[in-house]
C-alpha positions in Angstrom: -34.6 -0.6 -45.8 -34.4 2.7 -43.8 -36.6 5.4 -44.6 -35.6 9.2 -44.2 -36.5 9.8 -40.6 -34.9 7.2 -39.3 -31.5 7.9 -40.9 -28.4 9.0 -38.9 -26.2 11.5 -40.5 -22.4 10.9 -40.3 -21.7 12.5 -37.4 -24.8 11.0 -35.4 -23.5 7.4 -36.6 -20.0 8.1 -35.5 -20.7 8.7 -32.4 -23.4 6.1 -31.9 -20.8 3.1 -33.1 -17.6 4.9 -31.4 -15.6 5.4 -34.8 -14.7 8.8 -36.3 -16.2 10.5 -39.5 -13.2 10.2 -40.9 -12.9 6.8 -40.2 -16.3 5.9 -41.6 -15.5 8.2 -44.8 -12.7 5.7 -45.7 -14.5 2.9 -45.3 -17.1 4.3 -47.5 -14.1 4.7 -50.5 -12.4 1.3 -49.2 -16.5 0.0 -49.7 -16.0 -2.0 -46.4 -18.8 0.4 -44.5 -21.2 2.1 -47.1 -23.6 4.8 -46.2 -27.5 4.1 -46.5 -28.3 7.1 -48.8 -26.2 9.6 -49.7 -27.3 13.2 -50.1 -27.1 13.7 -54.4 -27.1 17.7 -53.9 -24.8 17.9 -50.8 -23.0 14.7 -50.7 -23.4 14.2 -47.2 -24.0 10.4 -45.6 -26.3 9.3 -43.8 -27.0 5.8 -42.5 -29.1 3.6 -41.3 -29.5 1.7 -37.4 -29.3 -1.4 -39.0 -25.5 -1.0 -40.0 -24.6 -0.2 -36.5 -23.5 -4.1 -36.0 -21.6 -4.4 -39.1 -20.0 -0.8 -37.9 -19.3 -1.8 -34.1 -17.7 -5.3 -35.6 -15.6 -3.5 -37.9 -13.9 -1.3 -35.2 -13.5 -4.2 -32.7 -11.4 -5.8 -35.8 -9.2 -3.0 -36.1 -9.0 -2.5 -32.7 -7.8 -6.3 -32.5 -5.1 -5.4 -35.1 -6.9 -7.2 -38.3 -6.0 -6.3 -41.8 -8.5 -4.6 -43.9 -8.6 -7.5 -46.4 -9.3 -10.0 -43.4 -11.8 -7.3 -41.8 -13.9 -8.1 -45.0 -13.8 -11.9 -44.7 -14.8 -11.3 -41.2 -17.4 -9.3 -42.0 -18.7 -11.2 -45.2 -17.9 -14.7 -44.2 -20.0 -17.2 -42.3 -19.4 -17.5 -38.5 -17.5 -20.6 -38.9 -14.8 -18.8 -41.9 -15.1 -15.5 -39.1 -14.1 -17.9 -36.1 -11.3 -19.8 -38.0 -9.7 -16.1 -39.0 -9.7 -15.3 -35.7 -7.9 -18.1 -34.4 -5.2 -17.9 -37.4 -4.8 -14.2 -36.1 -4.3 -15.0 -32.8 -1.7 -17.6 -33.4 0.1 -15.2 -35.3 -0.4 -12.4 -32.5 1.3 -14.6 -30.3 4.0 -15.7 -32.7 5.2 -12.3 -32.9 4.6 -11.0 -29.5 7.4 -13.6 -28.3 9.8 -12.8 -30.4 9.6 -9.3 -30.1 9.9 -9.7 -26.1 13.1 -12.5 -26.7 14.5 -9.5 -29.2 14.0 -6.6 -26.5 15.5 -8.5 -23.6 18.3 -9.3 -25.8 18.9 -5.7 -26.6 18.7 -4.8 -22.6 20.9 -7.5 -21.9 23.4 -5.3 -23.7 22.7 -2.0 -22.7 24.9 -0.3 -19.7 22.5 -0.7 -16.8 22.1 2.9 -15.5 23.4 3.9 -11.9 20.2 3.4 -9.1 19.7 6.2 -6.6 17.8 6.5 -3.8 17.5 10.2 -1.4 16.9 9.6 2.0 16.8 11.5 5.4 19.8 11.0 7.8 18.0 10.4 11.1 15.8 8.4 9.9 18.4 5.8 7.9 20.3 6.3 11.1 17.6 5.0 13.0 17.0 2.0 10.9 20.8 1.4 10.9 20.8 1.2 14.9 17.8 -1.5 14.3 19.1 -3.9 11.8 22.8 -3.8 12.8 22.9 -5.8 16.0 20.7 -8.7 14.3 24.2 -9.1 11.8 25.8 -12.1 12.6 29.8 -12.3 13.6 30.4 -16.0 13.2 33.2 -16.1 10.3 31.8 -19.3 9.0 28.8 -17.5 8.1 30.6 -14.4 5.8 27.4 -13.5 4.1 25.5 -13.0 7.8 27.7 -10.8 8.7 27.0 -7.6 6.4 23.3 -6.1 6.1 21.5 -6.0 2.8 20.6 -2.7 1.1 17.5 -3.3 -1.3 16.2 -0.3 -3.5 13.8 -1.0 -5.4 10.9 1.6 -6.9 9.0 2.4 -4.1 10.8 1.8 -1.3 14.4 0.7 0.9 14.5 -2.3 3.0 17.9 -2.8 5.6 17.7 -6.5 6.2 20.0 -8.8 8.6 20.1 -12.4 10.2 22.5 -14.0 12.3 20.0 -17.1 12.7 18.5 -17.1 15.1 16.9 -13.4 14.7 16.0 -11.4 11.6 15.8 -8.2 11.7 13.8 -5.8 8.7 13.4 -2.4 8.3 11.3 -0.5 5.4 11.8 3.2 4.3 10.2 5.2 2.1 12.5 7.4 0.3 12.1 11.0 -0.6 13.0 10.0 -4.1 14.1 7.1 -6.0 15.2 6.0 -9.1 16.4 2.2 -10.1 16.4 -1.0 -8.7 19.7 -2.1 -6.9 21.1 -4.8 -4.1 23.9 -5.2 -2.5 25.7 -6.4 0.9 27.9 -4.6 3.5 29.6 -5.5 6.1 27.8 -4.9 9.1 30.6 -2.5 11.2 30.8 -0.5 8.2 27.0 0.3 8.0 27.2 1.0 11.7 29.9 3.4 11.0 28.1 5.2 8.2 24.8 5.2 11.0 27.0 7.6 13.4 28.2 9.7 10.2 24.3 10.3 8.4 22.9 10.9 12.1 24.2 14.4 11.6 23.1 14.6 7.4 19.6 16.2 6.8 19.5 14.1 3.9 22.4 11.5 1.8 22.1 9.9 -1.2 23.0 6.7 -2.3 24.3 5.5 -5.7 24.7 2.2 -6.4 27.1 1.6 -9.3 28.4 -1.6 -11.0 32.0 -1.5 -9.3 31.1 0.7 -6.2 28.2 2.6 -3.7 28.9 5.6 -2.5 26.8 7.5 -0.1 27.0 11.7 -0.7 25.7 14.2 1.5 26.0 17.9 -0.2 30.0 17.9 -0.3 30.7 15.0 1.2 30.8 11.3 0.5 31.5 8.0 1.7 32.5 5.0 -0.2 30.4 1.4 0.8 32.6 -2.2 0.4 29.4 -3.8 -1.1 29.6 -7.2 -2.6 27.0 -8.8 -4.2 27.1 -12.3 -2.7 24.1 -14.3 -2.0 21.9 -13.3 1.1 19.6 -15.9 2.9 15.7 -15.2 1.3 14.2 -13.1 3.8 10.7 -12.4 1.7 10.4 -16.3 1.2 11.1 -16.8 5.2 8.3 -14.2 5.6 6.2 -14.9 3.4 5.9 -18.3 4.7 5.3 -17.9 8.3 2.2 -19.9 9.1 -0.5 -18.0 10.7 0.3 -16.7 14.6 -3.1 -16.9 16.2 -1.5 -15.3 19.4 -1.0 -12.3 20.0 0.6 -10.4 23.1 0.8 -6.7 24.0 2.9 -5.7 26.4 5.0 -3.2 27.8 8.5 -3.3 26.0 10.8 -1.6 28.8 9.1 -3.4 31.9 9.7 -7.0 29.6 13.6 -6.2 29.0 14.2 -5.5 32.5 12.6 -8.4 33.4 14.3 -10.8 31.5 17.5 -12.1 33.1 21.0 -11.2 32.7 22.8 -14.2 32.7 20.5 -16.9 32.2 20.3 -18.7 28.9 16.9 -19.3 28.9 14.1 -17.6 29.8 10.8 -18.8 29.5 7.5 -16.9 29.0 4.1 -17.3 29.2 0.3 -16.1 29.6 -2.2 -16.5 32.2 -5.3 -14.1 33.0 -4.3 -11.0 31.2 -1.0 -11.3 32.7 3.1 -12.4 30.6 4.6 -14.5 33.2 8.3 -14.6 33.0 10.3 -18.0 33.9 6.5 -17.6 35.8 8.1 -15.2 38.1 7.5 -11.2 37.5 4.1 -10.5 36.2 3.5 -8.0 33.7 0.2 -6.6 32.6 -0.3 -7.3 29.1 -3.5 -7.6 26.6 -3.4 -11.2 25.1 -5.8 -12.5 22.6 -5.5 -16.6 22.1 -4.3 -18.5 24.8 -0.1 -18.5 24.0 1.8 -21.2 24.4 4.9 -21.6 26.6 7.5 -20.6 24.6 11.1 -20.5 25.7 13.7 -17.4 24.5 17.6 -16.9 24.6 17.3 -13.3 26.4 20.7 -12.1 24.9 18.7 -12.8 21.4 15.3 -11.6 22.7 16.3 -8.6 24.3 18.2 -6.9 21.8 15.2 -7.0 19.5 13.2 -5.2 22.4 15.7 -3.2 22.4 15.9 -1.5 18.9 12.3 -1.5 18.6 10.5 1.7 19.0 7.0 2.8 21.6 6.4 1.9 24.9 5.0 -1.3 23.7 5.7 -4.2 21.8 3.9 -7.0 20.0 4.6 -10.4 20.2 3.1 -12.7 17.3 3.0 -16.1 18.4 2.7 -19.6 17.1 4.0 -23.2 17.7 6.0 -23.0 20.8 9.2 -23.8 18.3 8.2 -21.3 15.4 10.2 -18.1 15.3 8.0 -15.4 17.3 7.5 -11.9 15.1 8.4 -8.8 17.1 6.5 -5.6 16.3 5.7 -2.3 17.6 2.9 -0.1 16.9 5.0 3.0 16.8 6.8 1.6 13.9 5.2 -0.8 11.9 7.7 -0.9 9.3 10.2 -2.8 12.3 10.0 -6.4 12.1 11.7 -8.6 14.1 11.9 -12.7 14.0 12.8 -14.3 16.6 14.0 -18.3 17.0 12.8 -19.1 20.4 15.0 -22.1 22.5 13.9 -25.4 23.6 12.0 -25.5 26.3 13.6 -27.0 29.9 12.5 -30.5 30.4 
């Protein structure tokens, strides 16, 4: 029993057990939750500490989507009939939780899918363009290499390409964005539109089901995507063991360095120093001691090439994993690079 004092009025008690007065008032008519005393002159409830459980138990039901008539077994019953209710709701929680997802996708599935669009400034998908294009590949055997992916999704635009033995990845952030699309184009093509949205403050793209085109105010370009398969570039990435070596070096000084006809070149570290084919000697901070590890210059240097900074970082690992290429100008560049067997 409560006495007077230590009564809570209806307001008090609401907040206490985090229900409404409201709330507690129908559960006073539904005689689930009655009051301790109620005021004979005034009407008003008031109730009692010890019917805070019962009141916090009752909410969590609701809260957990219980009807009223099984609220009352929960509350009434013994632990045992509580826990066995419990369990028969959430079997039945499930139940309809899956076939209200299988009935939604089924209703996407025959919706029109709406038109993605991404806004993006000229110079800077120019920029990217003149990165990723020259790591396309040109080898007919190989159609899909030879166009340059174009992947929207909600936050952000990666230009990807790969002939092989180089991948090359670029990440933008749009001004705005809206959709998620893919697609492939051929790689000339996107080197075309490059030199035409140099001179665009901003385009925008619109992917459609039969065509993308590319707008910028008045005027717009029409892309000859296809939406064949495309090697998986986040798998390849996401899978690169760990490069304990690590190389930072000047990026102009190493392309000049590297030989114009050979078909190998081989590099390597000693004393704060990249040796290449152990000839020129470039300054260069190196943490772990890199392996030898052999390069195809007419692959390696076009990646020094579109990279941006004076320097550039080498990530190294096995001496026949692919090498990843960044610079700290631009660190959404990426570059992978399949380094060549070394002589002998």
């Amino acid at each position: 029993m409560n006495d007077a004092s230590s009564l809570l009025s209806i307001s008090a008690f609401a907040r206490t057990v985090g229900l409404t007065p409201s709330a507690l008032r129908f559960y006073d008519d539904c005689g689930v939750l009655r009051p301790a005393r109620v005021d004979e002159a005034t009407g008003y409830r008031h109730y009692g500490t010890d019917q805070q459980q019962r009141a916090i138990m009752l909410r969590t039901l609701r809260r957990a989507g219980l009807p009223l008539p099984e609220v009352v077994e929960a509350l009434d019953g013994t632990a045992e009939d509580t826990r066995h209710l419990l369990r028969a709701h959430l079997d039945r929680i499930r139940q309809e939780s899956t076939a209200a997802r299988a009935a939604v996708e089924d209703l996407l599935r025959t919706l029109p899918e709406p038109a993605a669009e991404v806004t993006l400034g000229g110079a800077e998908l120019a920029s990217a363009i003149r990165q990723v294009v020259p790591a396309a590949g040109t080898d007919p055997a190989y159609p899909q290499l030879t166009h340059v992916l174009i992947e929207l999704d909600e936050a952000e635009v990666r230009l990807v390409a790969t002939d092989r033995y180089r991948l090359a990845l670029r990440v933008l952030e749009p001004a705005r964005t809206g959709g998620c699309a893919r697609v492939l184009v051929p790689g000339m093509e996107v080197q075309e539109l490059g030199r035409w949205v140099m001179a665009q403050p901003e385009v925008v793209f619109e992917f459609g089901e039969a065509e993308t085109t590319v707008r910028a105010g008045a005027q717009a370009r029409s892309l000859r995507a296809t939406q064949d398969t495309f090697p998986a570039y986040r798998e390849i990435l996401d899978g690169l063991p760990p490069r304990p070596h690590r190389v930072i070096v000047d990026r102009t000084r190493l392309r000049e360095a590297l030989p114009a006809e050979a078909g190998r070149v081989v590099l390597s570290v000693a004393e704060q120093r990249l040796l290449v084919d152990d000839g020129a000697a470039l300054p260069a901070t190196c943490l772990g001691s890199a392996p030898r590890i052999a390069f195809d210059p007419a692959v390696l240097g076009p990646a020094l090439e579109a990279s941006v900074g004076p320097d550039v970082l080498l990530e190294i690992g096995e001496p026949f994993e692919p090498v990843v290429v960044r610079s700290a100008d631009q660190g959404s560049f990426t570059v992978l690079v399949m380094p060549v067997e070394l002589p002998g």
